[in-house]
C-alpha positions in Angstrom: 31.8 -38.7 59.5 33.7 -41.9 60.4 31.3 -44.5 58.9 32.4 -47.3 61.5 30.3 -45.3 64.2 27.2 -46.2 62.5 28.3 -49.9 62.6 29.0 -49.6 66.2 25.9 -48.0 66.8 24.1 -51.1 65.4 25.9 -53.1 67.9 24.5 -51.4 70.9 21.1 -50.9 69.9 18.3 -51.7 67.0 19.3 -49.6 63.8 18.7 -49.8 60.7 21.6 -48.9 58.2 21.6 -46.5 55.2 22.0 -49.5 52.9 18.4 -51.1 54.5 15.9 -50.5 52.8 13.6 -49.9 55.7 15.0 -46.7 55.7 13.1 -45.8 53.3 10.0 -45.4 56.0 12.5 -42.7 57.9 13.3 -40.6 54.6 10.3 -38.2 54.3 7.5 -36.8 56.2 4.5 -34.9 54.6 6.5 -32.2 52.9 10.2 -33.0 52.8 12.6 -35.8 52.0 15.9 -35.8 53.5 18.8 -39.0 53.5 19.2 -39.7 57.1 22.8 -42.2 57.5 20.8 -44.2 60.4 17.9 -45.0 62.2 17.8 -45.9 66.0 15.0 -47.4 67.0 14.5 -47.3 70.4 13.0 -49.5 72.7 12.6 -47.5 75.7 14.0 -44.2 77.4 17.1 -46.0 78.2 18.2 -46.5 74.6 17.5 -42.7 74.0 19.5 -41.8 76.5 22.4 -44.1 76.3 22.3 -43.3 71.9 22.5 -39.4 72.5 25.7 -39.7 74.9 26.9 -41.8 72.3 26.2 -39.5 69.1 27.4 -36.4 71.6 30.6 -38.0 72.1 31.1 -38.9 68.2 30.0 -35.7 67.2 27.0 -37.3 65.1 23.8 -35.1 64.6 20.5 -36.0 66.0 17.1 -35.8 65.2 14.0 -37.2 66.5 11.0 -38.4 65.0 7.8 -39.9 65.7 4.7 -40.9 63.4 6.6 -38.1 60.7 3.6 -36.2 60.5 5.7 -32.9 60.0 4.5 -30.2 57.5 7.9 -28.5 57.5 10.5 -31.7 56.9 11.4 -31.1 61.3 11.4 -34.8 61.8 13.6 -35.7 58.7 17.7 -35.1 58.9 19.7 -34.5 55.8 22.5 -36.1 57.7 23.3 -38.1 61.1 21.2 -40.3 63.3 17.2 -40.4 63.6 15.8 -42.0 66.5 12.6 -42.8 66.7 10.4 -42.4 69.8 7.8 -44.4 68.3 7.9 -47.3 70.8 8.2 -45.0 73.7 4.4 -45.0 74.1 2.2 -45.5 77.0 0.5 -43.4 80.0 2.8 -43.0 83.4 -0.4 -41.2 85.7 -2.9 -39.5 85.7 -3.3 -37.8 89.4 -2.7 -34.5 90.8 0.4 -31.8 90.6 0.7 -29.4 92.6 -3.1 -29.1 92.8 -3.9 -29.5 89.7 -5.6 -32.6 87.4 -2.9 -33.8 85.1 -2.0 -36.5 82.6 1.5 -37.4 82.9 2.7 -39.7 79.4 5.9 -40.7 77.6 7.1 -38.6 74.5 5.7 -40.7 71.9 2.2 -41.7 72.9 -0.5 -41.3 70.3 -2.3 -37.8 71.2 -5.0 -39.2 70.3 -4.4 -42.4 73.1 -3.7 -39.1 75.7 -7.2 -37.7 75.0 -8.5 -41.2 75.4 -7.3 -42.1 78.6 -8.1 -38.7 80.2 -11.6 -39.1 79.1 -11.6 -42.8 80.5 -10.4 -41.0 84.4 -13.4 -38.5 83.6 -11.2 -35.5 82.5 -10.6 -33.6 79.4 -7.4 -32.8 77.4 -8.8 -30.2 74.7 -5.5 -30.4 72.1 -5.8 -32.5 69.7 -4.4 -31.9 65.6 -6.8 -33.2 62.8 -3.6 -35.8 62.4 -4.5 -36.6 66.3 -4.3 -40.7 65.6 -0.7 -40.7 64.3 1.2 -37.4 66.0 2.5 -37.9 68.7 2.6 -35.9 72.1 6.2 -35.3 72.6 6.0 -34.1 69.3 3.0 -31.6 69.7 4.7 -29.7 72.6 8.3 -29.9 70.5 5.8 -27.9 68.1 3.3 -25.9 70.1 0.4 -27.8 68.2 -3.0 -26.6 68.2 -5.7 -28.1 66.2 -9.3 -27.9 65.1 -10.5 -26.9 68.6 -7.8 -23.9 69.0 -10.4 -21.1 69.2 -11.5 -22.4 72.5 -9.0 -23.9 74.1 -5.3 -22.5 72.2 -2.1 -24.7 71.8 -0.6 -27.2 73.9 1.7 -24.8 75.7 -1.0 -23.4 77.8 -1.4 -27.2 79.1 2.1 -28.0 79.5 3.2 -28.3 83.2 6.2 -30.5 83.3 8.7 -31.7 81.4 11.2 -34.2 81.4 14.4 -33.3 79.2 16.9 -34.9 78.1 20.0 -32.6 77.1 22.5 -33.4 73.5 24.9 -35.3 76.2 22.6 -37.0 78.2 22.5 -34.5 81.2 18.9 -34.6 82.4 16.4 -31.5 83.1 13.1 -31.1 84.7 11.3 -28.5 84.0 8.2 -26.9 85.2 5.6 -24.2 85.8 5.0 -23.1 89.9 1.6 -24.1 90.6 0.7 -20.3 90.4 1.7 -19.8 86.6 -0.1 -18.9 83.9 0.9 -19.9 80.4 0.7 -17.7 77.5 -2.2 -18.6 75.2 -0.2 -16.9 72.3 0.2 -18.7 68.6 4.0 -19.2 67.7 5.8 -16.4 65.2 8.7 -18.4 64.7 11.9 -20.1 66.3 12.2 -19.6 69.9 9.8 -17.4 72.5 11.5 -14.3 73.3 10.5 -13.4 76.0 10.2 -16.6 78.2 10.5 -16.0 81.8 10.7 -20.2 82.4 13.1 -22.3 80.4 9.9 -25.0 79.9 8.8 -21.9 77.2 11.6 -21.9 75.5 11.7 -26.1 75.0 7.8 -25.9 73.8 8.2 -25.2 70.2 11.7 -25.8 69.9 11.4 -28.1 67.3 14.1 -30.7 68.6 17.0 -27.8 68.7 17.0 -27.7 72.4 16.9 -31.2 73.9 14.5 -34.3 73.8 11.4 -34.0 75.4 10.7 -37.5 77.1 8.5 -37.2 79.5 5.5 -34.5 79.1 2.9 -33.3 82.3 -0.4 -31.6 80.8 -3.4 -30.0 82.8 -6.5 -31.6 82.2 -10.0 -29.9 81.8 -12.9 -31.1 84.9 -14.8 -32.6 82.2 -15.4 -34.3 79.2 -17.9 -31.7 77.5 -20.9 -32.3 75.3 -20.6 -30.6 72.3 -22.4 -30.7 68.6 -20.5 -29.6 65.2 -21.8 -28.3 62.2 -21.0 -27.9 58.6 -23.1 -24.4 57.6 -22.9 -23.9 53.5 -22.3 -20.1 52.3 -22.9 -19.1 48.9 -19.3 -17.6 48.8 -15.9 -17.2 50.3 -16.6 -13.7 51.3 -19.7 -14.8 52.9 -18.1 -17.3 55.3 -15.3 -14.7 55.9 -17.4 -12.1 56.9 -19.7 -14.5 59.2 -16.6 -16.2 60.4 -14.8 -13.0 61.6 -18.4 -11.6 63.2 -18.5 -14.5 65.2 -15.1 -14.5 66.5 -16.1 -11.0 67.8 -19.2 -11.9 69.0 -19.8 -12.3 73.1 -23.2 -14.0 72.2 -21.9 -17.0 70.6 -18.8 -19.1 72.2 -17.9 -22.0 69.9 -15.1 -24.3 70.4 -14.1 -24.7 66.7 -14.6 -22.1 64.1 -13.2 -22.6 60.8 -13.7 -21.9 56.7 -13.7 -24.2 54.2 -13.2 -22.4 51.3 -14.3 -23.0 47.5 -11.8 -25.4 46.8 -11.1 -27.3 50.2 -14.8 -28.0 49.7 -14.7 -29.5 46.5 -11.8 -31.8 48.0 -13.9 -32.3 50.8 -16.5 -33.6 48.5 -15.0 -36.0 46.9 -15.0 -38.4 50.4 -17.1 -41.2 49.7 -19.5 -40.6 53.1 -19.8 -36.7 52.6 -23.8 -35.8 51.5 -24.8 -33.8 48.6 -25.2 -30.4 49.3 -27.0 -27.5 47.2 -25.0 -26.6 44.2 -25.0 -22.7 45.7 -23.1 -23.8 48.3 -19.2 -22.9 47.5 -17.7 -22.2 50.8 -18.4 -24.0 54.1 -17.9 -22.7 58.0 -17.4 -25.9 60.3 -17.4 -25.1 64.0 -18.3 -26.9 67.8 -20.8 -25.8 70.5 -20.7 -26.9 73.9 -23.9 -27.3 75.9 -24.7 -28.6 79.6 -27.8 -30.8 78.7 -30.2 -31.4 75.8 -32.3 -27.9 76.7 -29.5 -25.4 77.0 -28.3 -27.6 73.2 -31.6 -26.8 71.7 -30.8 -23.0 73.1 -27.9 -22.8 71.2 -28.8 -24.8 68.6 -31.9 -21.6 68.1 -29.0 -19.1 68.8 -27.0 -20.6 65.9 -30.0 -21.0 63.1 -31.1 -17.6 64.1 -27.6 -15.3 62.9 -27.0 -17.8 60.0 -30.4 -16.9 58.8 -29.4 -13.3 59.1 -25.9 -14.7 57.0 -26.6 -16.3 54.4 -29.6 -17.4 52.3 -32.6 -19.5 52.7 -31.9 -22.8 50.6 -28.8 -22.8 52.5 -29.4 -22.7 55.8 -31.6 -25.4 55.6 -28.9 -27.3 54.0 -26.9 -27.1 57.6 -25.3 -30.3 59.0 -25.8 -31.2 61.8 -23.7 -34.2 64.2 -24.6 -35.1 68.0 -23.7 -38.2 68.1 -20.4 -39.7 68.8 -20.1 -41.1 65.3 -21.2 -38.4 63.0 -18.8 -36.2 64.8 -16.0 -38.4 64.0 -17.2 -38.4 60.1 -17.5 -34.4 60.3 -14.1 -34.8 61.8 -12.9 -37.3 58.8 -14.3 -35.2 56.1 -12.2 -31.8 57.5 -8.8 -33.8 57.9 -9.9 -35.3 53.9 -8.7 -32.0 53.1 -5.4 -32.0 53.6 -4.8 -35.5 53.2 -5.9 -36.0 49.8 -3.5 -32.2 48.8 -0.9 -34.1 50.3 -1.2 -36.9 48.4 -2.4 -34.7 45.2 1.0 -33.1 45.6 3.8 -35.8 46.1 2.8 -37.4 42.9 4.8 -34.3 41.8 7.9 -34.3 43.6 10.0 -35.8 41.2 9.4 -32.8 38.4 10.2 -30.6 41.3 6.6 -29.6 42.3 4.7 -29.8 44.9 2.6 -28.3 48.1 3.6 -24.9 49.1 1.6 -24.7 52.3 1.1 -21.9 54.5 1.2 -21.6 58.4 0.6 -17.5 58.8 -1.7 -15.8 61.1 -3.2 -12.3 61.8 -5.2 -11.1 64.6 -8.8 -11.6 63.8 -9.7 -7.7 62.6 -6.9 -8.2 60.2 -8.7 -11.1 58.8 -10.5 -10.1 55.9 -7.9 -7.4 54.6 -5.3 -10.7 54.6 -7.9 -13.0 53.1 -8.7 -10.7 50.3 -4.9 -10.1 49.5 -3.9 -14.2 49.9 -6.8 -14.4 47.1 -6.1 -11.8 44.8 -2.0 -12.8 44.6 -3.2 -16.4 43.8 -5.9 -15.7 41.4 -2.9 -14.2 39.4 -0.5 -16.5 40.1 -3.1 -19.0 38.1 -2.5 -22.4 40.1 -4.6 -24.7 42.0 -5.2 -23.3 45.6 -7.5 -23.6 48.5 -7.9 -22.3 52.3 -9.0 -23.8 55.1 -8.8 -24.3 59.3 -8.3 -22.3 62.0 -9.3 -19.1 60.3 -11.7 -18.2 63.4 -8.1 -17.6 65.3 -7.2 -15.4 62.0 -5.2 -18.7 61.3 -5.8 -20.7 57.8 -3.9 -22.7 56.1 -3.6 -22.0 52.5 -2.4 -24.8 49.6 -1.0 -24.3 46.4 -0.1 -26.7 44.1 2.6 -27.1 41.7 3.4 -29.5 38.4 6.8 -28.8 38.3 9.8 -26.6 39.8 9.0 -23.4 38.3 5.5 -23.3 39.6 6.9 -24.4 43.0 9.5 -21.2 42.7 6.3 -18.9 42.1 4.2 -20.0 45.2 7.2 -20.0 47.0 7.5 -16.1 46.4 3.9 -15.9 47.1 4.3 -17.4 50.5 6.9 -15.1 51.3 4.5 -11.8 50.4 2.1 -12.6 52.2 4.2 -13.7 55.5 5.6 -10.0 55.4 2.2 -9.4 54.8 0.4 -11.2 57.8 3.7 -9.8 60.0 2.8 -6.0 59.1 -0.8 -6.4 60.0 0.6 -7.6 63.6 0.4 -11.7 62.8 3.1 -14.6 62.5 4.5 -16.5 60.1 4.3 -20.0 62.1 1.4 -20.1 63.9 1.5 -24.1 65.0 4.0 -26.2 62.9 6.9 -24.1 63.3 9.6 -23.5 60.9 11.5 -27.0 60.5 14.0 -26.4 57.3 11.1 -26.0 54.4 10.1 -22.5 56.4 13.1 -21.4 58.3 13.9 -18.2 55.9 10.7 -17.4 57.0 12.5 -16.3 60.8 13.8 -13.4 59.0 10.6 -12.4 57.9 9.5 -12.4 61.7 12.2 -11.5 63.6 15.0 -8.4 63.4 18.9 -9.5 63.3 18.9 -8.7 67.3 16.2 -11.4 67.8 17.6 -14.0 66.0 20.6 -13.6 67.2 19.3 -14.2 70.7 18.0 -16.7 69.5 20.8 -18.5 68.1 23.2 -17.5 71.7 20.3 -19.9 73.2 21.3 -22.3 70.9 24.2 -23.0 71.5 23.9 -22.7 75.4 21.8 -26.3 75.1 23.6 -27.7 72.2 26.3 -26.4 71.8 27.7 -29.2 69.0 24.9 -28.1 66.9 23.9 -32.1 66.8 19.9 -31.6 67.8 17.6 -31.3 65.0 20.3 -30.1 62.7 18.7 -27.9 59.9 15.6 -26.9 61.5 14.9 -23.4 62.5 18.5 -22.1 61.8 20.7 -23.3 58.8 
């Protein structure tokens, strides 16, 4: 590319150069470092606009980015222009849509800020990742995120009502649902949704590929619900499995969360300096939410919930059970789970530069499934010999498993792994991508999912909206 664009494009707006070292910040997310050319940063919807007519008509590739709190390298171009959406924050209303309580926000307001100021106007927005005070909302729809609370209330798309978007030259869209629609609940696979009857299903979870997403409409819930978590010990992995999965079937208990914490995410988990001691027979954990109407129908559950874990696992450790009600010891439950994969993540960059690293999984299988996957994720990495773990979302058949890797060769060999046991997850009837998508780490991964046909729909769809290839260049297809 003509190197004099970039220069031009520092006149017209606030950009940071390839030879600043603030670009630095821009460079890498959790998982992927990539060597962007230049940086807009911009300072409201305007400069977006008026930078991607810009970069449409010079040909340069685009990819936007928020806080960079990707797991698959999305927000981080190998080549071309970044712009950031991370001043593009605040609320625009919350009212009524076509009958409906809604929240309407820019692109890069803190989810987290989102949940807030529904709760502040009495309502409820139920989607919130464990990485809810740095994503970004834009970003969770260009994603389809879910998060801890996904066996209740399933990922952002079922939420999302309206969008505002922003085609690769300029050209603006609205999109939205009739008041009468129902959105699918349904975890991503990978890449696009096939069978979309409304475009605004085929821009959530498009991963930037499509257009930018600036302005985002979201049902709310009625009400902010009380809830209580817990953190019940097991004396193995099996154990939680087996209650986990019996729970997810039950129609006598309805948590909100339900998710493992397996032998190893537990000893992470225990090293944060406000988690208690626990009994040393306790080597797997199962965290999950219950909502109650008032302190009597709490103590209900709270008798409903003692009762089968009595039945589940032993003595010593049900009486070891954690309990949180308040405000305060929900957000350290919450601090402790999201420990996890913050400390991996930092465990694992210190061995990027021999080549290693995190090989993290995003696979899912439907919840009868569960166990047969679980068993054969845990037997391939017992051989394979390295440091793993599982955790989240499991009660939606959904973990996330970690390995991690000293140098290249080990990376190579959990790489493999992750590939078995996608083709796996995808014969017992599951995905390969159930909430982070594919970004460029995980896009050989579509193959896995999809036939030739499918992507190749996928791809025409492409380049109807882009057809420059400039948006999110590298992610989903190469």
């Amino acid at each position: 590319m003509n190197k004099n664009v970039f220069s031009d494009l520092a006149e017209k707006f606030d950009t940071i150069l390839k030879d600043d070292a603030r670009i630095e910040t821009y460079r890498e997310d959790t998982m992927f470092r990539g060597d962007p050319d230049a940086v807009i940063r911009a300072r409201d919807e305007t400069d977006v606009r008026a930078a991607m007519k810009y970069c449409f008509v010079s040909k340069i590739p685009m990819t936007f980015c928020g806080s960079r709190t990707s797991m698959t390298g999305a927000s981080i171009p190998t080549e071309g222009v970044v712009i950031s959406t991370e001043r593009l924050e605040g609320i625009i209303d919350i009212g009524e849509h076509q009958g409906r309580k809604t929240i309407t926000t820019r692109t890069g307001t803190i989810t987290a800020a989102v949940q807030k100021a529904a709760e502040e106007a009495g309502f409820y927005f139920p989607v919130a990742p464990t990485s809810r005070d740095d994503c970004r909302i834009g970003a969770n729809v260009a994603t389809n995120a879910t998060g801890e609370d996904s066996f209740k209330y399933g990922p952002i798309r079922a939420y999302t009502r309206r969008l505002k978007i922003w085609l690769a030259d300029g050209t603006e869209k609205i999109l939205e649902r009739a008041a009468s629609e129902k959105p699918s609940w349904d975890r991503n696979r990978a890449g696009y949704v096939l069978d979309w009857k409304n475009p605004i299903d085929l821009f959530v979870g498009s991963e930037g590929t499509l257009g930018f997403i600036a302005e985002v409409t979201l049902d709310l819930l009625d009400r902010v619900p009380h809830y209580f978590s817990a953190l019940a010990p097991f004396p193995t992995n099996r154990k939680a499995l087996e209650f986990i999965v019996a729970t997810a079937q039950s129609t006598d208990l309805k948590p909100r969360a339900l998710e493992l914490v397996d032998a190893s995410a537990l000893d992470v988990m225990r090293t944060h300096t406000t988690f208690p001691r626990l009994p040393e027979a306790a080597k797997a954990m199962v965290y999950f939410k219950q909502e109650y109407q008032d302190e009597a129908d709490r103590d209900q559950w709270l008798g409903r919930w003692f009762s089968v874990l009595e039945k589940a696992s032993t003595p010593d450790l049900v009486t070891a059970v954690l309990i949180a009600d308040t405000q305060k010891d929900r957000e350290n439950f919450r601090l402790w789970r999201h420990h996890i994969p913050s400390t991996v993540n930092e465990r694992a960059r210190k061995f990027w530069d021999a080549g290693g690293g995190k090989v993290g999984s995003d696979w899912w299988v439907p919840i009868p499934k569960l166990l047969e996957m679980m068993d054969f994720f845990y037997t391939h990495a017992d051989a394979l010999g390295l440091p793993y773990m599982a955790y989240a979302h499991v009660g939606s058949g959904h973990p996330h498993t970690n390995i991690i890797c000293a140098n290249a060769s080990e990376l190579k060999k959990a790489d493999e792994l992750l590939l078995t046991c996608c083709r796996k997850a995808v014969a017992l009837g599951g995905g390969v991508a159930g909430e982070h998508g594919v970004g460029k780490i995980h896009r050989n991964l579509l193959s896995i999912q999809h036939p030739l046909s499918a992507v190749a729909k996928m791809r025409r769809w492409k380049e109807e909206y882009d057809p420059l290839f400039l948006l999110g260049r590298g992610n989903i297809f190469d």
